[in-house]
C-alpha positions as CSV (number, residue, x, y, z in Angstrom):
1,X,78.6,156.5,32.3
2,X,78.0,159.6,34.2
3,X,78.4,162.9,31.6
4,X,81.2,165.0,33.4
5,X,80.9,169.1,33.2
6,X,84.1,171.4,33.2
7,X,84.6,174.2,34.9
8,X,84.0,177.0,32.2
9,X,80.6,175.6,30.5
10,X,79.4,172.6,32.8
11,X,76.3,175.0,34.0
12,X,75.4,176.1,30.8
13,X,75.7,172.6,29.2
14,X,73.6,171.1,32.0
15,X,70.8,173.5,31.8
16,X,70.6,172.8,28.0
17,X,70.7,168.8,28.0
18,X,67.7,169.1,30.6
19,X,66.1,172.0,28.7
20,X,65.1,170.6,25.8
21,X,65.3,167.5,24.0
22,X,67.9,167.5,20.7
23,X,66.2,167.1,17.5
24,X,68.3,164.5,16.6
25,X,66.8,161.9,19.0
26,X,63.3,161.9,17.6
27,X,64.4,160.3,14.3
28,X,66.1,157.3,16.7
29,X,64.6,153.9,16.7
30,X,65.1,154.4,20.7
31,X,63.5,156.3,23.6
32,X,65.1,158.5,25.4
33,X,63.6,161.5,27.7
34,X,65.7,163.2,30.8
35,X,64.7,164.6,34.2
36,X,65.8,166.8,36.6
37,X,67.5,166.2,39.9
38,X,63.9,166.2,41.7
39,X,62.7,163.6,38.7
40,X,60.3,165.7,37.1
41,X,60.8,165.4,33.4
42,X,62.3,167.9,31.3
43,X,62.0,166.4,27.9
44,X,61.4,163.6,26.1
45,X,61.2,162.0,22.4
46,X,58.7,160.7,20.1
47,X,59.8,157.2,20.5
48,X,59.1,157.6,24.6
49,X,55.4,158.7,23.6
50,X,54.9,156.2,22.0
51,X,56.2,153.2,24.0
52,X,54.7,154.6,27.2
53,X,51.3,155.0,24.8
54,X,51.1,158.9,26.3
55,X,52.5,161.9,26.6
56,X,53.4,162.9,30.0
57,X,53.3,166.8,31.1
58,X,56.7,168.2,31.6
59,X,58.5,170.0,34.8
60,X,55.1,168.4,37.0
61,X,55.4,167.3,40.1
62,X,52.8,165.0,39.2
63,X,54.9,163.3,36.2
64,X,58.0,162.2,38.3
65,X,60.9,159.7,37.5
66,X,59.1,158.1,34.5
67,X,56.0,158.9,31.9
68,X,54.6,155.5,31.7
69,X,51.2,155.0,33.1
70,X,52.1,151.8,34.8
71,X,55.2,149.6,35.4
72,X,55.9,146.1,36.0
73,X,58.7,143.6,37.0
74,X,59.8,140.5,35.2
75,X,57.6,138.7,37.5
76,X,54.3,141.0,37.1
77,X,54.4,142.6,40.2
78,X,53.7,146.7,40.3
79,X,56.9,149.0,40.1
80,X,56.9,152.0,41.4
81,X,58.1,155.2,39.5
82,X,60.3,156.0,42.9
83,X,61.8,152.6,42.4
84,X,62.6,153.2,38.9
85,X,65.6,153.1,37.3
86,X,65.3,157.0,36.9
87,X,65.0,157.4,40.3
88,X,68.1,155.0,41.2
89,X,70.7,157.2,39.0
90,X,69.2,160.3,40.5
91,X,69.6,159.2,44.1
92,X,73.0,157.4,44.0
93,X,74.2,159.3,40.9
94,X,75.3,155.8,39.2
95,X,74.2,154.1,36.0
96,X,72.3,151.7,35.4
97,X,72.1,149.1,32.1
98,X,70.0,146.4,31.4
99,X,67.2,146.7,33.5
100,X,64.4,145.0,31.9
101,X,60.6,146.4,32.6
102,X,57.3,146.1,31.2
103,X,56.0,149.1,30.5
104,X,51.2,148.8,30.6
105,X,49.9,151.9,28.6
106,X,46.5,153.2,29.1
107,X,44.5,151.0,26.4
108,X,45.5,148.1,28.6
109,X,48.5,147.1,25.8
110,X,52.0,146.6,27.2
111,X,55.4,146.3,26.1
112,X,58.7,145.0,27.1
113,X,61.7,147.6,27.2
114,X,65.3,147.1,27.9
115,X,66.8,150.4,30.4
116,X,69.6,152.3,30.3
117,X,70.2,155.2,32.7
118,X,73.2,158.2,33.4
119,X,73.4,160.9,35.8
120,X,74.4,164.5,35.0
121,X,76.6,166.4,37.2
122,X,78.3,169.9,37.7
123,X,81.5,170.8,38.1
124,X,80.9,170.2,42.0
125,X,79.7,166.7,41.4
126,X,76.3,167.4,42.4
127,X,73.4,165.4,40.2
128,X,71.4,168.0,38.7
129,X,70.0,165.3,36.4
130,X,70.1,162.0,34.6
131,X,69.0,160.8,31.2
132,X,67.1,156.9,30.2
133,X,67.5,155.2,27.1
134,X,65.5,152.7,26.9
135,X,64.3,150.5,23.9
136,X,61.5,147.3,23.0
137,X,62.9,144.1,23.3
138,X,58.8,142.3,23.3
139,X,60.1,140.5,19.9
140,X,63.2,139.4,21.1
141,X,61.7,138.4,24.5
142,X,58.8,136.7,22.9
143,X,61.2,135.0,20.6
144,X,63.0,133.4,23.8
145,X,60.3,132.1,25.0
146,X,58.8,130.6,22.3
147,X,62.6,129.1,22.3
148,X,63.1,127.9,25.5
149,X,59.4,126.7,24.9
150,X,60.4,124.9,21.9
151,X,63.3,123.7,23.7
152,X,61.4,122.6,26.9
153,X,59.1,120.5,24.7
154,X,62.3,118.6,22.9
155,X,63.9,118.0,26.0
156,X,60.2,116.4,27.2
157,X,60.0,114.3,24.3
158,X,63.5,113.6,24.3
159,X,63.1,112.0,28.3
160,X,59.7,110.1,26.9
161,X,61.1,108.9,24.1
162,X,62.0,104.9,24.8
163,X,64.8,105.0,23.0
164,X,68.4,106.2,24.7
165,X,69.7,109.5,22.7
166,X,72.8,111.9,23.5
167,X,74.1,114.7,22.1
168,X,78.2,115.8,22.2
169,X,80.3,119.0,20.8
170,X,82.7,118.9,17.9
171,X,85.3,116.7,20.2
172,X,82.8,113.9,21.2
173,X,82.7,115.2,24.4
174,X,78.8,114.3,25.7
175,X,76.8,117.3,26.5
176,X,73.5,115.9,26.7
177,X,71.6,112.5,26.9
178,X,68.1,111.5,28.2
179,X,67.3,109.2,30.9
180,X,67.0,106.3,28.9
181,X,70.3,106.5,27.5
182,X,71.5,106.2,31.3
183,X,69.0,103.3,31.8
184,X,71.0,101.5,28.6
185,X,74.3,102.3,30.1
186,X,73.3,101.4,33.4
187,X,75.5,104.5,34.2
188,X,75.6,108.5,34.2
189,X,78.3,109.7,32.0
190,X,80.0,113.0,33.3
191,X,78.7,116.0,31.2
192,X,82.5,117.7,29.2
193,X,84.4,115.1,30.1
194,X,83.1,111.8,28.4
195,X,83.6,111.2,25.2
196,X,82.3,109.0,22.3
197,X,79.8,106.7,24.0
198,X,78.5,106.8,27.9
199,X,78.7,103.0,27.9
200,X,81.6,101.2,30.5
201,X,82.6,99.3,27.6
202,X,81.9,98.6,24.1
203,X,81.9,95.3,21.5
204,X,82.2,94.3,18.0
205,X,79.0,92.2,17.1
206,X,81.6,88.9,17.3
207,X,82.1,89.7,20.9
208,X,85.6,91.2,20.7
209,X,86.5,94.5,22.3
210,X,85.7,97.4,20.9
211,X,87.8,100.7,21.2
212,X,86.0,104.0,22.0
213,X,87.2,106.2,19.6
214,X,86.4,103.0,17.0
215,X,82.6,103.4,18.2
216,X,80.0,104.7,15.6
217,X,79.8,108.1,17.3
218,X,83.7,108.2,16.7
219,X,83.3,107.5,13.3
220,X,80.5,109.5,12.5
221,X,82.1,112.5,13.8
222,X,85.7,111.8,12.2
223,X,84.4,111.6,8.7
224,X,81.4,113.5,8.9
225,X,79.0,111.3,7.8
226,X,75.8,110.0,9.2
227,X,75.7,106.3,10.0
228,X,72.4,104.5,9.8
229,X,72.0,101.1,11.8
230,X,75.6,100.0,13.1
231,X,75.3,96.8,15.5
232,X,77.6,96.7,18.0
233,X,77.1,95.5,21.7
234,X,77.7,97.3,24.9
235,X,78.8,96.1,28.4
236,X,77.0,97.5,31.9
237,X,78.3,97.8,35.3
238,X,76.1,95.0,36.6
239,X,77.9,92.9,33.9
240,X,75.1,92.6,31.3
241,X,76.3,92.6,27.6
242,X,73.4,94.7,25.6
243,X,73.5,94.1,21.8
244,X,72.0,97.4,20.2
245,X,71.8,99.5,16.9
246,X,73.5,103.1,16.6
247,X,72.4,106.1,14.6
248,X,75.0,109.0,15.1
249,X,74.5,111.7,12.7
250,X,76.9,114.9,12.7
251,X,75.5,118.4,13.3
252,X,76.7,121.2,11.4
253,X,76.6,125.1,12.3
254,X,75.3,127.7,9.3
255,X,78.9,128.1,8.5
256,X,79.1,124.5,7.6
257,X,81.8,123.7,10.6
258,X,80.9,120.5,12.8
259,X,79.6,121.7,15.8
260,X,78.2,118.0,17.5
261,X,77.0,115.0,16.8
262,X,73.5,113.6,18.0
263,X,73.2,109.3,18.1
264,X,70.2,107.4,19.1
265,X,70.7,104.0,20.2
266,X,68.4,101.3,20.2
267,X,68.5,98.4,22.5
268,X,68.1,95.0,20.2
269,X,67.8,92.5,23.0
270,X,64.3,90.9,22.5
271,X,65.0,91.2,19.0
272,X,68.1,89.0,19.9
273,X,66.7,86.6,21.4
274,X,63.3,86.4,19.2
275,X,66.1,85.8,15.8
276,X,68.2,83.1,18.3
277,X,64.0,81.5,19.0
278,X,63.3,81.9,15.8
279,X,66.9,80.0,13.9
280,X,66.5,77.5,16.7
281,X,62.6,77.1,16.0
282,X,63.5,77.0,11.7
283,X,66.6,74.4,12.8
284,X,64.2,72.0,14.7
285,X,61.3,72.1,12.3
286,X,64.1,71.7,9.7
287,X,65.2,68.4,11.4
288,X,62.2,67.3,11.6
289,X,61.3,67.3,8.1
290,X,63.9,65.9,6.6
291,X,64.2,63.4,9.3
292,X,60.4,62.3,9.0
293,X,59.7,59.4,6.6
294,X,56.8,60.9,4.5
295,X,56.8,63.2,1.6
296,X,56.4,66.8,3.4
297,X,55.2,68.9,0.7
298,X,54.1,72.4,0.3
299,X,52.6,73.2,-3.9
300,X,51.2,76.5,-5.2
301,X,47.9,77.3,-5.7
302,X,49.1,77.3,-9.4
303,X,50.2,74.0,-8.7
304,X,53.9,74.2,-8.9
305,X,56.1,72.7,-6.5
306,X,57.6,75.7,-3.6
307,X,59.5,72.7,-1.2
308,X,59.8,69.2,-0.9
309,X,62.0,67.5,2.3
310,X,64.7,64.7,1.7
311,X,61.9,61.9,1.8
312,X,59.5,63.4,-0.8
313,X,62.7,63.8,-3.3
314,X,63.7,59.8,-2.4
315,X,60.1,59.0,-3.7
316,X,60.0,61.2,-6.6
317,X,64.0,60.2,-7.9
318,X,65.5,63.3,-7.4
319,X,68.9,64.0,-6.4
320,X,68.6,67.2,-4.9
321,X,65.2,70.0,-4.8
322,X,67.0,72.2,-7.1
323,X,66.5,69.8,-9.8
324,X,62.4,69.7,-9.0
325,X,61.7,73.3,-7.8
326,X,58.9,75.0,-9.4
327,X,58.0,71.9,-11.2
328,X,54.0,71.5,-11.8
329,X,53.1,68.6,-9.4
330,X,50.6,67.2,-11.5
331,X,53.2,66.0,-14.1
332,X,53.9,63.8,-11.9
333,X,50.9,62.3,-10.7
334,X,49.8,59.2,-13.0
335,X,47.6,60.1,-15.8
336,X,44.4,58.3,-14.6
337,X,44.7,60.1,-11.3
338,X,44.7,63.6,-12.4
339,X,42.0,64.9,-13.0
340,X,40.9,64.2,-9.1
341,X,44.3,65.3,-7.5
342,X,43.9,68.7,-9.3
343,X,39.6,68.4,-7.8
344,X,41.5,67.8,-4.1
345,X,44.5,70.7,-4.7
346,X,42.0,73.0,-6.0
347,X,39.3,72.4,-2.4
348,X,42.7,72.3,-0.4
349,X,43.4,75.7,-1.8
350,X,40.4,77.3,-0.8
351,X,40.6,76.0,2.7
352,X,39.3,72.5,3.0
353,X,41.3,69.9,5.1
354,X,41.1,66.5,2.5
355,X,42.9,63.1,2.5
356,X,43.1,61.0,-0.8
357,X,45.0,58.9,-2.5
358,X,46.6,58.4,-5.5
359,X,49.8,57.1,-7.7
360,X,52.4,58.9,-8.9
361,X,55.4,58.2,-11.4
362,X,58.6,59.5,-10.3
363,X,61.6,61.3,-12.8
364,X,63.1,57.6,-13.5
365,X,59.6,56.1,-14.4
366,X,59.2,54.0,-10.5
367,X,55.5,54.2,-9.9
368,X,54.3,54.8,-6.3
369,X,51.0,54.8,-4.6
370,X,50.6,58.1,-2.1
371,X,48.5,58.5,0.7
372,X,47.8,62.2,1.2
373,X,46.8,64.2,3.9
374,X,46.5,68.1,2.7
375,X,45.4,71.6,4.1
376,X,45.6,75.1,3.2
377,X,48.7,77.2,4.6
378,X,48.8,80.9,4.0
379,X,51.5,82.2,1.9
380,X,52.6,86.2,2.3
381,X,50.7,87.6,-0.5
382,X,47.4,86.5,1.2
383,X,47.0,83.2,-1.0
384,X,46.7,79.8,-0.1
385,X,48.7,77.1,-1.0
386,X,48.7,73.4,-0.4
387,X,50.6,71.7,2.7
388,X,50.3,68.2,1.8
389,X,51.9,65.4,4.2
390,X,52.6,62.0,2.1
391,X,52.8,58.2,2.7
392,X,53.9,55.8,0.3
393,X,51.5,53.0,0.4
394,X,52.7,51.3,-2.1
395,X,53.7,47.8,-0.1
396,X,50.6,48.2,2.2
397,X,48.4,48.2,-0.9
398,X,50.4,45.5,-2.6
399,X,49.8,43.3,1.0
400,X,46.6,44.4,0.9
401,X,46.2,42.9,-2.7
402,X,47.9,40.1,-2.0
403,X,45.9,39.2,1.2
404,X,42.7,40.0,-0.5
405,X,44.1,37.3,-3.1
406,X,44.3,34.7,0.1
407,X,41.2,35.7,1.5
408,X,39.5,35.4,-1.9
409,X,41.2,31.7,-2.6
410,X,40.3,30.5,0.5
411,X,36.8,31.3,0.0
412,X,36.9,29.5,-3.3
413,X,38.7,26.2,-1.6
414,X,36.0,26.2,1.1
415,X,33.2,26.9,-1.1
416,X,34.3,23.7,-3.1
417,X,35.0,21.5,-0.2
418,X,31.4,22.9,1.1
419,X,30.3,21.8,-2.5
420,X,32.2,18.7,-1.8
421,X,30.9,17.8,1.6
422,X,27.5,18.3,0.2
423,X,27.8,16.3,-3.0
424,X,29.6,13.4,-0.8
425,X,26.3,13.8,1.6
426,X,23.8,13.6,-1.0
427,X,25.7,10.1,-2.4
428,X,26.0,8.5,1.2
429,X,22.9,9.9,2.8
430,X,20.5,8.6,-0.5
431,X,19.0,6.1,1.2
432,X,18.4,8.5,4.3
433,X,14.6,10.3,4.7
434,X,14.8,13.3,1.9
435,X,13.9,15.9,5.1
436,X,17.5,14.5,7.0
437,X,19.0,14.7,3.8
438,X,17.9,18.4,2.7
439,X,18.2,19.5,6.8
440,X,21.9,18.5,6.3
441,X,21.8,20.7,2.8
442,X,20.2,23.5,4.6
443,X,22.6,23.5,7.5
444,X,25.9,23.9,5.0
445,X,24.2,26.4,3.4
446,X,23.7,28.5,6.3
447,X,27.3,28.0,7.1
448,X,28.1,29.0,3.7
449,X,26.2,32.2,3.9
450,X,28.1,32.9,7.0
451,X,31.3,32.5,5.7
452,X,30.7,34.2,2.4
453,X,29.8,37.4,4.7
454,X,33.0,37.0,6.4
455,X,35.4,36.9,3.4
456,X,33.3,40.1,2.2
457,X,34.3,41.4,5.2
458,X,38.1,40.2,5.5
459,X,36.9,38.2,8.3
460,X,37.0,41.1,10.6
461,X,33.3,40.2,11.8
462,X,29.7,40.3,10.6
463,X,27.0,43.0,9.9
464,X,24.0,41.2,12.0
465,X,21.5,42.5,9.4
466,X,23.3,40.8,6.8
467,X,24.0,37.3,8.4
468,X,19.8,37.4,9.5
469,X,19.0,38.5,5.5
470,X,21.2,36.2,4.2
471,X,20.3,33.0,5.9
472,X,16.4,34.3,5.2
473,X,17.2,34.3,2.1
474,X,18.7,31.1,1.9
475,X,15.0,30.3,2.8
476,X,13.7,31.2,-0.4
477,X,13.0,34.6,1.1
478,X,10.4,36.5,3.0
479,X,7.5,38.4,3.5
480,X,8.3,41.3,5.2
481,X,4.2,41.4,6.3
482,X,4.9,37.6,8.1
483,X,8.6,37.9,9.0
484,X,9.1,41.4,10.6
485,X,12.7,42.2,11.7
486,X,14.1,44.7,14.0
487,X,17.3,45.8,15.5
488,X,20.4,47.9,15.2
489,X,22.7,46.8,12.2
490,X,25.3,45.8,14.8
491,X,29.1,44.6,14.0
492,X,29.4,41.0,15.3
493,X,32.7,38.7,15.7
494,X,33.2,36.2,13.0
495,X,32.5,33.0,15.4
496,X,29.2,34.9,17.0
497,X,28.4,35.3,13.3
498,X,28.4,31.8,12.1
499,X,26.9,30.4,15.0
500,X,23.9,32.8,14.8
501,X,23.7,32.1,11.2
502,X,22.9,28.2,12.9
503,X,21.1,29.2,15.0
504,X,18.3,31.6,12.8
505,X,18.6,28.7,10.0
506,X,17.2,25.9,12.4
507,X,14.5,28.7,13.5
508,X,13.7,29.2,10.0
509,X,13.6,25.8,9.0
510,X,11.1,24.8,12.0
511,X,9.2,27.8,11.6
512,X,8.9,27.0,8.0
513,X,7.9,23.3,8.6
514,X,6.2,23.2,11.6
515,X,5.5,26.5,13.2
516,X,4.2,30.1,12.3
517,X,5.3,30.0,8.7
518,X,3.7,26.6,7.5
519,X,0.2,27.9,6.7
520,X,-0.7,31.3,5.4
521,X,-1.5,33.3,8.4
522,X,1.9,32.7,10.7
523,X,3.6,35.3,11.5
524,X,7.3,35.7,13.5
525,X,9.3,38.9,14.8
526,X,12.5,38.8,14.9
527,X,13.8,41.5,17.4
528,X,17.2,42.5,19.2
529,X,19.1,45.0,21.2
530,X,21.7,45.9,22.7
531,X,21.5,45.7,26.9
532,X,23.3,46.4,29.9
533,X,26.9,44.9,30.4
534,X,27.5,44.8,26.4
535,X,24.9,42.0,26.1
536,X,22.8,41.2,22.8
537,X,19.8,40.1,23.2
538,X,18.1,38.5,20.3
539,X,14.0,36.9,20.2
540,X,12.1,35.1,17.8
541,X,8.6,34.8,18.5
542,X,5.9,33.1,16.2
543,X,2.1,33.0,16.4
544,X,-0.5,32.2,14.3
545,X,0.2,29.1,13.3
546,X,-0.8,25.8,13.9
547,X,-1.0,25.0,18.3
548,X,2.3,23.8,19.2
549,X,3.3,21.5,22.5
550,X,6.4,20.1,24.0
551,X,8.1,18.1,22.1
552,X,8.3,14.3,23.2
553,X,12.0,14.6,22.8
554,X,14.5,17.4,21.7
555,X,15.4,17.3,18.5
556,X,19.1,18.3,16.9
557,X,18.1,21.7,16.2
558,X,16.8,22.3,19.7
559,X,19.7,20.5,21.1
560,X,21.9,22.8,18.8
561,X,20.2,25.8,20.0
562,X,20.1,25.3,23.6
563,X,23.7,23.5,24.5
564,X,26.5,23.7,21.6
565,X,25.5,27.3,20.2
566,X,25.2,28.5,23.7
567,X,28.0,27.3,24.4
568,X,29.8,28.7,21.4
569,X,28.4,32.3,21.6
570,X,29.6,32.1,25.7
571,X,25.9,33.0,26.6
572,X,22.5,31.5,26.6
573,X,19.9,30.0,24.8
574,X,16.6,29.0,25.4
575,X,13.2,27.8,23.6
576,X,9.9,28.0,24.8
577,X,7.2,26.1,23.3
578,X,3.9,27.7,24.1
579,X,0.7,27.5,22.5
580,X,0.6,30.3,20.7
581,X,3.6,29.6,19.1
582,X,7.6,28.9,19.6
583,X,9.9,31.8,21.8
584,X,13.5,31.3,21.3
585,X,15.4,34.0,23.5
586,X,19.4,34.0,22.5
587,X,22.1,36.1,25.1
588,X,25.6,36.5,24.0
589,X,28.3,39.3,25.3
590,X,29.4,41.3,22.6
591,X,33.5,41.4,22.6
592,X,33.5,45.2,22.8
593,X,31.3,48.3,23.3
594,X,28.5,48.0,20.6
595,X,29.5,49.2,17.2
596,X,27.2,50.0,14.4
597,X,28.1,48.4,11.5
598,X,28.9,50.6,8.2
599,X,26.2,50.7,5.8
600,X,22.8,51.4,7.2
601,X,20.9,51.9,10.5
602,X,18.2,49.5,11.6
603,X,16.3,46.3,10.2
């Protein structure tokens, strides 16, 4: 406000407020100094000294409108000391308050000051002066913008955080909220004006409507207490329903009165629809084990039993899994079986894959043989238990058994009508030749041979190693020096079986009586393979014995050979009867790709 003189003392008053400076103002906090109607200054305080960082001459032309070496805007640029607010009041004669300048000292330091200037006048009205206060406002300036810094950077990580967040006063009125929040809405709420929830509409978890002021913001605010985790759902313009989770928390002043509320929502849909997978996923795995027929399993690597499905507890006689959980599975396993279904559980629980079998006995004594297949699952504490899949085998072994039992009488009945057919042979044919009679002997034999190696076999088919060793040896055996044999230990049918057994017999029996193997220095190789077109190929080839020449006739080994075995085995046969010695060259097609017998490798 501009100082007004009267009449009787305005000219001595004004002379002495721009004479000297009262002693009062150099123990202010603020900075004050005065000039005259021209701007040179007249006075000033300590305080000015030191914000301006000198000590400007006074009544110089030179020192005009302001003592500060240098001045500058709130945008840096250069202010001039005519442009001053000094040099405004002194000109128009009106104050000025607030202006905020920088004032740069000599040593390069600056400062921020706040300005406050007056005008003095006569009694005429005429300015013959005008006075600045001014004061530092760097700490309070500094303090801002470290605030609207501080500010700035929430409001950044506010807009990058994913989740949608929103602020409102006392009232629920929104006063903020982030981009996110308007991405979850799928709407821009009107700043003051909406309240609770920017949302279109709102839902109970159950899918019934939900009122606003029933929302969790609502209720945070209404009883003042922060709400962690409320579900509720929320419904967009585009007619999307958005399940999500709300975290309003009230916001309190230093006083302690509400002043807002702050809520962070968070958009649950993938988590939605990963729990709806994930029930539908347990529901279907669920069916399936207690739909499937075998004992689904899972034991402990200390044994115990953690689940069982509805088929397991049928096997075992229990009525329901509460009445068998945490039981130790070996109890019960049958007693002569436990010591190598702890071995397997033990392997299985260190991350082998096994399959075993063995017999258990179930809570009301019914004893079962088990078929296991087991491997390791991983449980949530990092250890490994056993998932075992079961099959009760009880009435496959029990057919087995009793098939076996068949098979094995059979055997005996057509060992003993063999036996039979021999003995009745040996009566009729007495009067025969004794090399008819013991040719007839051999032949049986051979067929026995053959058939023993079936029933061994269930009469599934042959190992060709074994039918050519066991009609050999039906020979009295053989030295592996004169008799060398060589092949793969093929699987053959049961009828290509016995007819080769026939067919190596008569060989062996000529050989042994005629050929390569009735002096001492014979010798015979028996080879076969495997060639194109699934065909086996079998040889036997003598030399060294005594010079052989076409027979006159055929006899009923040859004739057995060449026509009814050939026919038998759907191939061919044929015997060559050189010099040197006897070739017999046997072709049959094997019934399936070649398949290595179980056992060995090669002859």
């Amino acid at each position: 406000m501009n100082v007004e003189l009267s009449e009787g003392g305005a000219r001595e008053w004004a002379a002495q407020a721009l004479q000297t400076s009262p002693r009062m103002l150099d123990v202010l906090p603020v900075a004050a100094y005065a000039c005259d109607s021209e701007g040179r200054i007249r006075w000033f305080n300590r305080r000015a000294a030191e914000l301006w960082g000198r000590e400007p001459e006074v009544d110089a032309d030179e020192e005009r409108f302001c003592g500060a070496h240098r001045l500058l805007d709130d945008e840096n640029r250069p202010v001039a000391h005519a442009a001053t607010p000094m040099a405004f009041s002194l000109r128009t004669g009106r104050e000025t308050h607030g202006t905020e300048i920088t004032i740069v000292r000599p040593d390069g330091s600056s400062t921020v000051v706040e300005v406050h200037t007056a005008a003095i006048t006569d009694q005429d009205g005429q300015v013959v002066g005008a006075i600045n206060c001014f004061h530092e406002i760097t700490r309070q300036r500094e303090a801002e913008r470290k605030f609207r810094a501080v500010e700035r950077h929430a409001r950044d990580l506010l807009e990058a955080l994913p989740a949608a967040i929103y602020t409102t006063d006392a009232e629920g009125r929104i006063v903020s909220f982030n981009q996110a929040s308007v991405r979850l809405w799928g709407i821009e709420p009107e700043i003051g004006a909406t309240r609770w929830c920017g949302s279109q509409a709102l839902f109970w978890p159950d899918g019934r409507s939900m009122a606003f002021d029933e929302c969790p913001m609502a209720v945070a605010i209404q009883t003042r207490q922060a709400i962690q985790g409320a579900e509720a759902a929320l419904g967009r313009p585009d007619g999307r329903r958005v399940p999500f989770l709300a975290y309003p928390m009230p916001l309190f002043d230093d006083a302690g009165q509400l002043s807002g509320a702050v809520n962070m929502l968070v958009d649950i849909t993938e988590l939605k629809a990963g729990e709806a997978a994930l029930a539908e996923s347990e529901a279907r795995q669920r069916a399936i084990l207690q739909t499937t027929p075998e004992c689904v399993k899972i034991v402990g690597p200390n044994g115990h039993l953690r689940y069982m499905n509805a088929a397991g507890l049928e096997m075992i006689g229990a009525d329901d899994y509460a009445q068998v959980e945490g039981v130790r599975v070996i109890d019960l396993v049958a007693p002569e079986h436990r010591a190598a279904w702890q071995e397997h559980h033990d392997r299985v629980c260190s991350g082998e894959q096994l399959a075993w079998e063995f017999d258990l006995i179930g809570l009301r004594g019914e004893r079962r043989s088990m078929e296991t297949h087991g491997a390791a699952l991983a449980l949530a504490d990092g250890r490994l238990a056993q998932l075992a899949v079961s099959r009760d085998v009880t009435a496959r072994k029990r057919a087995f058994e009793h098939q076996q039992f068949l098979i094995n009488e059979l055997n005996h009945r057509v060992k003993n009508t063999l036996a039979i057919v021999q003995g009745l042979a040996q009566q009729s044919f007495r009067d025969l030749p004794r090399d008819l009679r013991e040719g007839f002997s051999g032949r049986l034999g051979a067929l026995a041979v053959a058939h023993d190696l079936l029933t061994r076999e269930q009469w599934q088919g042959a190992a060709l190693q074994d039918v050519v060793h066991g009609v050999l040896a039906g020979h009295g055996g053989w030295d592996p020096a004169r008799l060398r044999t060589e092949g793969p230990n093929l699987a053959v049918a049961p009828q290509r079986a016995v007819s080769l057994a026939m067919a190596l017999h008569e060989l062996c029996t000529n050989a042994i009586k005629y050929g390569a193997l009735s002096n001492r220095t014979g010798q015979v190789d028996l080879c076969w393979a495997v060639e194109a077109d699934r065909l086996l190929r079998l040889r036997w080839e003598e030399r060294g014995g005594p010079p052989v020449g076409e027979p006159a006739r055929r006899g009923f080994g040859t004739r057995m050979i060449e026509h009814g075995l050939a026919r038998e085995l759907g191939g061919s046969a044929s015997i060559s009867f050189r010099p040197e010695g006897l070739v017999c060259v046997i072709e049959t097609p094997l019934d399936g790709p070649a398949r290595t017998a179980p056992g060995s490798g090669t002859a």
